[in-house]
C-alpha positions as CSV (number, residue, x, y, z in Angstrom):
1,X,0.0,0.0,0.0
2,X,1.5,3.6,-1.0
3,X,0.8,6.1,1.4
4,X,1.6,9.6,1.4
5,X,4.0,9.4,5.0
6,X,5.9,5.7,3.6
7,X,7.6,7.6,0.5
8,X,10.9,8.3,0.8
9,X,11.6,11.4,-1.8
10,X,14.9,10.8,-3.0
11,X,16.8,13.9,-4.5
12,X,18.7,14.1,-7.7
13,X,20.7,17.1,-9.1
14,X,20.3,18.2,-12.7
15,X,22.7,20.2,-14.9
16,X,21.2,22.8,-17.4
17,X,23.9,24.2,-19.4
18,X,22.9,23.7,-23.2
19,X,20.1,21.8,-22.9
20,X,16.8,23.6,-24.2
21,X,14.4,24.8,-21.9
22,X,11.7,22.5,-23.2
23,X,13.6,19.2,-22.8
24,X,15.1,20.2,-19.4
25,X,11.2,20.6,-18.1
26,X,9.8,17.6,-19.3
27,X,12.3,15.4,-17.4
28,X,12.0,17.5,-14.6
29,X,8.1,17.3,-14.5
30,X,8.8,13.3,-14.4
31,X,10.8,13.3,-11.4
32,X,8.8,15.8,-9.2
33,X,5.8,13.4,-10.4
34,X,8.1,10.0,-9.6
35,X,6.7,8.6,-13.2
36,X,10.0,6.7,-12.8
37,X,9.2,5.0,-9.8
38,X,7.8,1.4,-9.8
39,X,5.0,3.0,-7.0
40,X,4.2,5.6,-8.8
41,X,0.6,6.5,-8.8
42,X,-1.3,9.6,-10.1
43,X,-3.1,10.5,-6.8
44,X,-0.4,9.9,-4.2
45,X,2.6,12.2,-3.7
46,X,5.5,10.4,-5.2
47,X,7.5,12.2,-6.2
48,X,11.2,13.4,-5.6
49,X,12.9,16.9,-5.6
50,X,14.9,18.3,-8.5
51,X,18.4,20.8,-8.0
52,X,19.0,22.4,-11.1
53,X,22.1,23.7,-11.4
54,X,23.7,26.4,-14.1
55,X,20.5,27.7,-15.5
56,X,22.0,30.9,-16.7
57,X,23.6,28.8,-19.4
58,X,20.2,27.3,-20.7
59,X,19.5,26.9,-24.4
60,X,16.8,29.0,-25.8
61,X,15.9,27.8,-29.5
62,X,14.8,29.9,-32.1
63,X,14.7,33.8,-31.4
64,X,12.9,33.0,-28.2
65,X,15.0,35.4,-26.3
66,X,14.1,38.3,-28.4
67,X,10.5,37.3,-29.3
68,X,8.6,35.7,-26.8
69,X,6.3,37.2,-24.2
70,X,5.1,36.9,-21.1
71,X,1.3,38.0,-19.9
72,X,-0.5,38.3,-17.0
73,X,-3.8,39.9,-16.2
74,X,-5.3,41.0,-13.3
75,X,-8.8,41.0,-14.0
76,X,-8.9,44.7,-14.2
77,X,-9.5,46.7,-17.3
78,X,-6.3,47.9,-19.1
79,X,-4.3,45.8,-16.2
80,X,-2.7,43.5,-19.2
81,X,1.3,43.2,-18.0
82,X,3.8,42.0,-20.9
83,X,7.5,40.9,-20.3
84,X,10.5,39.5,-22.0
85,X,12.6,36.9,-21.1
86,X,15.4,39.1,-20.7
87,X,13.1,40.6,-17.7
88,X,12.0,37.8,-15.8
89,X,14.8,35.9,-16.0
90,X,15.7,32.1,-17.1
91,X,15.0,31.1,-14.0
92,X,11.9,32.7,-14.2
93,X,11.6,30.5,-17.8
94,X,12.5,27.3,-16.7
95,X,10.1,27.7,-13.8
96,X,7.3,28.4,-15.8
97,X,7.8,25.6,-17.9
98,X,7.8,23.2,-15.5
99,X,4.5,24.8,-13.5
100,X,2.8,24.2,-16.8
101,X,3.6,20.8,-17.7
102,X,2.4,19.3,-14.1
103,X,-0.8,18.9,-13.7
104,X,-2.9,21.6,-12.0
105,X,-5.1,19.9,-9.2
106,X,-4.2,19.8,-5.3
107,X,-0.6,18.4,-5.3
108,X,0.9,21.1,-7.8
109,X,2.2,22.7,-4.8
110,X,4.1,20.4,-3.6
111,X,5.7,19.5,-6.5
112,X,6.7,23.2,-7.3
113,X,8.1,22.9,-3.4
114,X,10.6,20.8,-4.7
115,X,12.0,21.9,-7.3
116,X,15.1,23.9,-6.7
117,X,16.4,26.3,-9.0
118,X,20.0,27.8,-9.0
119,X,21.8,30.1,-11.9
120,X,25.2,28.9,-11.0
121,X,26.7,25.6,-9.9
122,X,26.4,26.7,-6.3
123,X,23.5,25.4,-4.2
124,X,22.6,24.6,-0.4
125,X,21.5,21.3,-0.5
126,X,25.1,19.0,-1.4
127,X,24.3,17.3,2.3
128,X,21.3,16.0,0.5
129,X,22.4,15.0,-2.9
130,X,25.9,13.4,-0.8
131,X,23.2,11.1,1.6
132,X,21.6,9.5,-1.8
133,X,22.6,6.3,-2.3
């Protein structure tokens, strides 16, 4: 039986520097899911947390970095906000992508808690990545 307090969420340490942003999220989406795990199932927290490392040196395809916009809306009249890439961030990017390649019902939030994104190769969390076995 798969409960929610018997998973052990294992961590694993990614490295982003030229791979596209696309490819990078879909394997990331798998592990915060656990779609690799032999007890993987869709309504039980599974899944394991993701460090990604050297995000700065992502690989943006196309003229993505000169074309593509984000938007977000208020609600409110005239309240439409439009930003670049270059504006947000690749952080910003590569987060996004993820959050909309998981599935949006009551355990999105604690995959997005465990996804760990860093620009450089520096990051908090070696003690967990050293205990994996």
């Amino acid at each position: 039986m798969n409960k929610t307090n018997t998973q052990l969420h294992e961590w694993h340490c990614l490295d982003a520097k030229n791979i596209p942003v696309g490819r990078l999220a879909t394997q990331i989406a798998g592990l915060l899911r656990g779609k690799g795990k032999v007890s993987f199932r869709p309504n039980v927290d599974g899944g394991d947390h993701v460090v990604i490392i050297n995000v700065e040196d992502i690989v943006l395809t196309g003229n993505k970095l000169a074309d593509k916009r984000y938007y977000s809306h208020s609600g409110y009249p005239g309240n439409l906000r439009t930003r670049r890439i270059p504006d947000i961030g690749l952080s910003s990017v590569l987060e996004r992508a993820v959050f909309g390649m998981l599935p949006k019902n009551k355990l999105h939030p604690l995959w997005m808690k465990r996804l760990h994104i860093y620009p450089g190769s520096d990051h908090p969390h070696q003690a967990n990545l050293a205990n994996k076995s």
